[in-house]
C-alpha positions, 0 to 999 in steps of 0.5 A: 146066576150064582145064587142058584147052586146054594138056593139047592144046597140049602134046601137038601139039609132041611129035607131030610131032617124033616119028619113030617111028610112031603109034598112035591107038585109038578106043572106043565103049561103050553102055550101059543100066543100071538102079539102086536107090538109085545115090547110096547114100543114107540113106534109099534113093532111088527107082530111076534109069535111065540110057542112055550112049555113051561116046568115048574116043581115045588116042594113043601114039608112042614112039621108043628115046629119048622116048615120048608118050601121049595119052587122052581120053574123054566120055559122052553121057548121058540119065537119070531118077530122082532128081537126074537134071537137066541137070548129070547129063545132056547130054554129062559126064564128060570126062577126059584124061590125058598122059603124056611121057617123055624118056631120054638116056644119063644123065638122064631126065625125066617129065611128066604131067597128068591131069583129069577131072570126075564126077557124084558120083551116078554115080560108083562109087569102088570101081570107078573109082578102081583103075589099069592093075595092078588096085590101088585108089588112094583118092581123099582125099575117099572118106569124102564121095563119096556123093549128087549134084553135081559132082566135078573132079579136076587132076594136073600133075607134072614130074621129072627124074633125073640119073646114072640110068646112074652109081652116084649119081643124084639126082632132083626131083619137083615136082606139084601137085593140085586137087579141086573141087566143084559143088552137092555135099554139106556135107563136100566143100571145094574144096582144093589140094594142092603138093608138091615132092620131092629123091631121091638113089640110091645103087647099091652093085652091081648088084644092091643100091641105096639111095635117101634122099628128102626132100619137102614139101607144101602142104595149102590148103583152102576148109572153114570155120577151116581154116590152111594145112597143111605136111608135111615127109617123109624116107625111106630105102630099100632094095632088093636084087634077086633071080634070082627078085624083090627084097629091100626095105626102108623107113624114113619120118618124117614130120612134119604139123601134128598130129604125126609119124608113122613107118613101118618096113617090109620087103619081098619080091617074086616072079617066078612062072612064070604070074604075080607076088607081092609083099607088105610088112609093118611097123608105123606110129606114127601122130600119135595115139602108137598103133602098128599093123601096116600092110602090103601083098599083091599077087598075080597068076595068069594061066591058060589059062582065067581069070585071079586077082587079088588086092590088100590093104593097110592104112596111115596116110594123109591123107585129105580134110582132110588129117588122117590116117586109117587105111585098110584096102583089100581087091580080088579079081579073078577071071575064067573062060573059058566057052568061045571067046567067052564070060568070066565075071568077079566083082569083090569090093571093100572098103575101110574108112577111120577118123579116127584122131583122132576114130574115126569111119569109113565102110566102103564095099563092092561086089561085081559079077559080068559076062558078056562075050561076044565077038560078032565080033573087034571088038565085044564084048556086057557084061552085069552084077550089081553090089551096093554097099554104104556104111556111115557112122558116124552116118548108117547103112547104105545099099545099091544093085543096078545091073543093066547091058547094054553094047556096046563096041567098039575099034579101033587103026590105026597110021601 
């Protein structure tokens, strides 16, 4: 947990430059739950029952020129059932994320960290790994996050662009990331992950701009008889703006330590009157040599009553060792008022991810239903059904239900 003190060290700075005001929110949710089988293990496990209280605090200021966002979160936790000891109880899951931008006339640059440490009995990938727009970003271990110990996750990125107010602009991205394990299962291997990108824009009018990107990545992991790993990628894009959403277009190749692999797609997007639309269709040659169809399907609609969304995509991608895997990824999103209070919410999650070298793959699934009711305009009273379901090839089908009741409340003050 290194990392924490320069996340903190790093924010201080830029606080008290900013001239613009603040924003600080603070959260509190507490929660009870009941689970079968909350490791989706083969065989099931006894029940477990958990009590937490979770902290969060953000902070925000942002001026015409810079913004600055801070967000931290942990949970106190007491437990008991199976594999409930001290590393699943006590003060756990902390996470932290920073985010800082800079604008001038014509350039720009971009810093982020992020970290976070799970217990991965009580993680939930189909829930925990969705962002801020209701898409589902896979972590690379998916495959492996089943049974108990401990999971810390590392992002640090930095990028700046140049000519973002002229006809050519050129860009640099440099990240790095790290997964690493305590007491966990046999296929969890600590690995690390740099990369380091170079992009040039091209805008040919106002409305249609080209973009070419070259990167470079470095796979290095603690698995048994496993070499350095280095990818190469080249991309071309193109996109065209519409009154009514864009036109776009994408060529990729990209070159790994067991072969190449190519991608061709195209598309669009719309701005609808009470929501959005965007989907993509093309076709990936993947290192094996067979082609499919890969794609994506994003939709919005945002009512008087309720809201709907709806999020697909299929693509080749590394996973956990860095070998490619086919992933297919399906979410819905549905939500209703009941009245002036009350929402009822349900959440159906798929995803499916295949080697494609060897075809083995796991298909994990999870659908929840909650009602939230709003006691006063600050707190708010959940209550929920949640049903998951994982199904591994070799080791079979296993399946958990958690019933929870949480309190939450969150408030912001600005000075």
């Amino acid at each position: 947990m290194r990392l924490w003190p320069a996340l903190v060290l790093f924010a201080l700075p830029a606080q008290a430059q900013d001239t613009g005001g603040m924003l600080l929110t603070f959260g509190i949710e507490a929660r009870v739950e009941t689970a079968s089988n909350l490791g989706l293990e083969v065989p099931a496990e006894p029940r477990t029952t958990q009590a937490s209280t979770r902290l969060s605090f953000g902070f925000l200021t942002e001026t015409p020129s810079q913004r600055l966002s801070f967000d931290a979160s942990a949970a106190l936790r007491a437990a008991s059932g199976p594999n409930t000891g001290a590393a699943q109880t006590g003060l756990t899951d902390p996470r932290a994320a920073l985010s800082y931008r800079q604008e001038t006339a014509s350039a720009a640059v971009v810093l982020t960290g992020r970290i976070s440490e799970a217990d991965i009995a009580f993680l939930r990938p189909l829930d925990d790994f969705v962002n801020e727009e209701g898409e589902i970003e896979l972590p690379a271990d998916l495959e492996d996050l089943t049974g108990t110990g401990l999971r810390r996750s590392q992002d640090l990125s930095a990028g700046i662009d140049w000519g973002t107010d002229r006809a050519v602009g050129l860009g640099l991205t440099a990240s790095t990331s790290a997964l690493r394990y305590s007491k966990a299962g046999p296929g969890l291997f600590d690995s690390r992950r740099d990369s380091l990108s170079a992009r040039m824009r091209l805008s040919f009018s106002e409305v249609t701009e080209a973009t070419l990107e070259a990167s470079t990545s470095r796979f290095d992991d603690d698995a048994p008889l496993s070499p350095q790993r280095r990818t190469t990628s080249l991309e071309l894009g193109l996109v065209h703006s519409r009154p009514d959403g864009a036109l776009s277009a994408r060529l990729n190749r990209t070159r790994t330590e067991d072969g190449p692999r190519t991608t061709l797609s195209f598309g669009r997007s719309f701005d609808l009157p009470l929501g959005a639309l965007s989907a993509s269709l093309g076709a990936t040659r993947g290192v094996t040599g067979k082609t499919g169809l890969t794609g994506a399907l994003d939709y919005r609609h945002d009512g008087p009553d309720g809201s709907l969304s709806l999020g697909f995509r299929r693509a080749l991608e590394p996973g956990n060792d860095d070998t490619e895997r086919q992933v297919t990824a399906l979410r819905i999103g549905y939500s209703h008022a009941l009245g002036a209070a009350t929402t009822l919410g349900t959440t159906f999650s798929y995803v499916s991810s295949q080697d494609t070298a060897t075809g083995l793959g796991v298909d994990n699934g999870s659908l929840g239903v909650t009602l939230s009711h709003q006691l006063t305009p600050d707190w708010t009273l959940d209550t929920g059904l949640r049903h998951d379901l994982r199904d591994e090839d070799g080791l079979g089908r296993a399946k958990g239900n958690t019933l929870f009741l949480s309190l939450r409340r969150s408030f912001d003050t600005r000075f």
